[in-house]
N, C-alpha and C positions, 0 to 999 in steps of 0.2 A: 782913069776911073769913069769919066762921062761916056767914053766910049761902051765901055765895059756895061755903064747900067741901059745904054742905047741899046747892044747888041741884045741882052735880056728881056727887055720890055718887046720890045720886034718878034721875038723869039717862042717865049711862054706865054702858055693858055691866055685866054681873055679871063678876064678876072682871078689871073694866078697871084697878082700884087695888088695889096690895098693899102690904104694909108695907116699907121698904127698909132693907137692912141695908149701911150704908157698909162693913162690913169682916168680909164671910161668911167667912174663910180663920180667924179666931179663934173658935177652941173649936167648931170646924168637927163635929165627932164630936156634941157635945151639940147644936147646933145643926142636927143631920140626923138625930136622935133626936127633937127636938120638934118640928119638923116631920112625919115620920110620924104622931108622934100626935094630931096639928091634923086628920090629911088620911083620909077614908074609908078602908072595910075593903081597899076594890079596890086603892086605891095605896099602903096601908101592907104588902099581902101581895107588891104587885110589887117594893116598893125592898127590904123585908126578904129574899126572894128572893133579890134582886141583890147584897147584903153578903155571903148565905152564898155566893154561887158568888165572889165576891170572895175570902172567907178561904178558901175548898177552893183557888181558884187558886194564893193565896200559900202554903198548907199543902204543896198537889204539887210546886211548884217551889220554887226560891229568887229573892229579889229580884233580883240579877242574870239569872235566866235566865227573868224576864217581860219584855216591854213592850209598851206600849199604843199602838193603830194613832191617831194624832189627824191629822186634816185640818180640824179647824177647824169643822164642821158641827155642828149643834146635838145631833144625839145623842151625837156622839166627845165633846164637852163635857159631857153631863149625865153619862156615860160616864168621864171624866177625872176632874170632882171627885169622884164617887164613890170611886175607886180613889185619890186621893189621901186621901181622906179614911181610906179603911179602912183602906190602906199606913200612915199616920202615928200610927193609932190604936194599931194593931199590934206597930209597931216602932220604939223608941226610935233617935234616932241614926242614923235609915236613911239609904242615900246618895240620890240624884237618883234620881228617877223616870223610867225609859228610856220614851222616845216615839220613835215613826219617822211622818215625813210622807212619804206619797208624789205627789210632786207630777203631777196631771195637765197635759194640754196646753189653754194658756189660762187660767188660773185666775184669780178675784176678786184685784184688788190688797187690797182690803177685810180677802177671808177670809188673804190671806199676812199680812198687818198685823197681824189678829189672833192668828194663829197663832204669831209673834213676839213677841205683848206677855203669851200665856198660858207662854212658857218661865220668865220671874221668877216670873210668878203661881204656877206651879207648883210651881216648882225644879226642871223636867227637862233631863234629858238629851237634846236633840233630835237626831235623825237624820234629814238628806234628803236622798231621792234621788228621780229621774226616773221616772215611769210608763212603761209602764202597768203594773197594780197586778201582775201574776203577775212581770214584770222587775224591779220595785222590791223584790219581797218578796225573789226570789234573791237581789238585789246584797247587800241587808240581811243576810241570814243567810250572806253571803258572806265579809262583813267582821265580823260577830260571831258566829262559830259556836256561840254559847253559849246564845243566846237558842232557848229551846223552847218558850215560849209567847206568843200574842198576845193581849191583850183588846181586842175590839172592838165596836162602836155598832152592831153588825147588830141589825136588830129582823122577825118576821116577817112583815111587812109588806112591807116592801122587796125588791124582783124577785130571786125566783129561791131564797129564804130561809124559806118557809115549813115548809120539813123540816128548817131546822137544830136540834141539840142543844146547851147550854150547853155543853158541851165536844165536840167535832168536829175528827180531824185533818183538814188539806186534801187535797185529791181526791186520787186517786196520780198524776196530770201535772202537779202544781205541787210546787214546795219543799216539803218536808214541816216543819209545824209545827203546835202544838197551837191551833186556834181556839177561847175564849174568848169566852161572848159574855152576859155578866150582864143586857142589860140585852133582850134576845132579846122577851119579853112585853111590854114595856111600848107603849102606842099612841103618838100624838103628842100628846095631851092631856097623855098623863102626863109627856110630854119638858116642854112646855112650865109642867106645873104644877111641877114639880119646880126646873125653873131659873128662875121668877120668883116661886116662895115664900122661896126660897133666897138673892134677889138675888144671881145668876153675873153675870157677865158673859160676854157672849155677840157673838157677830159682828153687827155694824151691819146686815149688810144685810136682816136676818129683822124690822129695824123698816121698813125699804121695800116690806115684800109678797111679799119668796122664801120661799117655805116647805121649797122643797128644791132644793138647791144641786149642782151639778154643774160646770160651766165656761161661760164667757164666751161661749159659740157655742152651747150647749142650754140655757140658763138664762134664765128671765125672772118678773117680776114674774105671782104666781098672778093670775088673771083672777078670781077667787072672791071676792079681796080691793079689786076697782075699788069706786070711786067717784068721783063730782064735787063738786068742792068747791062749795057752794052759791053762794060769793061769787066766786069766781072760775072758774068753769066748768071749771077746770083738772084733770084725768082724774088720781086720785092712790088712793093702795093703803095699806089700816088695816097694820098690823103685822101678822107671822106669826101671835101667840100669838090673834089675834082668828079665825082660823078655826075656826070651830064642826062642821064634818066632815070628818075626818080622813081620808077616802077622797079627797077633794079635797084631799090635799098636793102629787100631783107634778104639778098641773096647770100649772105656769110650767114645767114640763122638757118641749122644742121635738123 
């Protein structure tokens, strides 16, 4: 068996094996403290970053009148535990952590499943309603007129988000609400270094070859990530976290 995990370690990618933590939600705070300090200057200045616009978020508002946009994608996750993390470190006794999903047309049965099995995980408060996202947002702040802030998994990278600022109210044609957005810097490296140092659990399908997730009708398996299985010819895709340039994420999005 030593041999066996010798020949492995020698063999597969760098950073194909991490250490796994059966149960990252205990003493989550210390456990995203030594992490940072395991991980280079680049990504211990982008999470520590992320915590401060976390604690300004909860400082300007109150817990009731934040919540966190989640659809289930890998950054709204890296994005989630952060903010439960900070929320719980913060404040004793806090209630459920408000979340709103806003469902697009067509969605992964996958990422709905998981988006249902991270409400325990969490202990949130889930809200869903029907897209598209500027309707969803109305309906939301129509039925909670309380909620003044949003944090959200914008990174700028993503179309149309390279001018945004960690805090940003929305345009004056949409609902007005304060955008939130911690995790703004950070690449896909660091999404993916962060939630497999961390062992998150994460949506299934980013171990199939999505790198970036949208719906059932623009969505496919990144072409970046093919391969053939030697033994069976069979045309098959490494997992998300194995793509090594990050400008090549939305290459599965049709």
């Amino acid at each position: 068996m030593q041999e066996g995990h010798a020949y492995l370690m020698k063999n597969l990618p760098e950073n194909a094996v991490v250490h796994f933590d059966t149960n990252p939600f205990e003493d989550a705070w210390d456990k995203l403290q030594k992490i940072i300090e395991l991980q280079d200057l680049h990504f211990q200045k982008l999470v520590k970053n992320s915590i401060e616009i976390m604690e300004d978020c909860f400082s300007r508002y109150k817990p009731e009148e934040v919540c966190i946009s989640f659809n289930g994608g890998k950054d709204c996750t890296a994005l989630l535990h952060l903010a439960y993390v900070v929320y719980h470190h913060h404040y004793s006794n806090c209630p459920e952590l408000q979340a709103i999903y806003i469902r697009n047309k067509e969605p992964f049965k996958e990422m709905e499943n998981f988006i249902q099995e991270s409400v325990p995980r969490y202990n949130l408060k889930l809200w869903t309603v029907s897209g598209p996202i500027k309707v969803g947002l109305a309906t939301i702040l129509e039925s909670h007129p309380h909620i003044k802030a949003v944090l959200m998994g914008t990174r700028k990278t993503d179309p149309f988000s390279q001018h945004l600022k960690f805090f940003q109210m929305t345009d004056s044609d949409w609902p007005q609400v304060m955008r939130v957005n911690p995790i703004l810097d950070w690449n896909y490296n660091i999404i993916w270094t962060f939630l497999r140092k961390l062992s998150l659990p994460y949506c299934g399908l980013y171990d199939k070859g999505f790198t970036s997730i949208g719906n059932r009708s623009n969505t496919e398996p990144n072409p970046a990530l093919s391969y053939y299985d030697p033994v069976t010819s069979e045309l098959k895709f490494m997992p998300a976290y194995a793509l090594t340039n990050g400008d090549e994420e939305r290459r599965g999005r049709l």
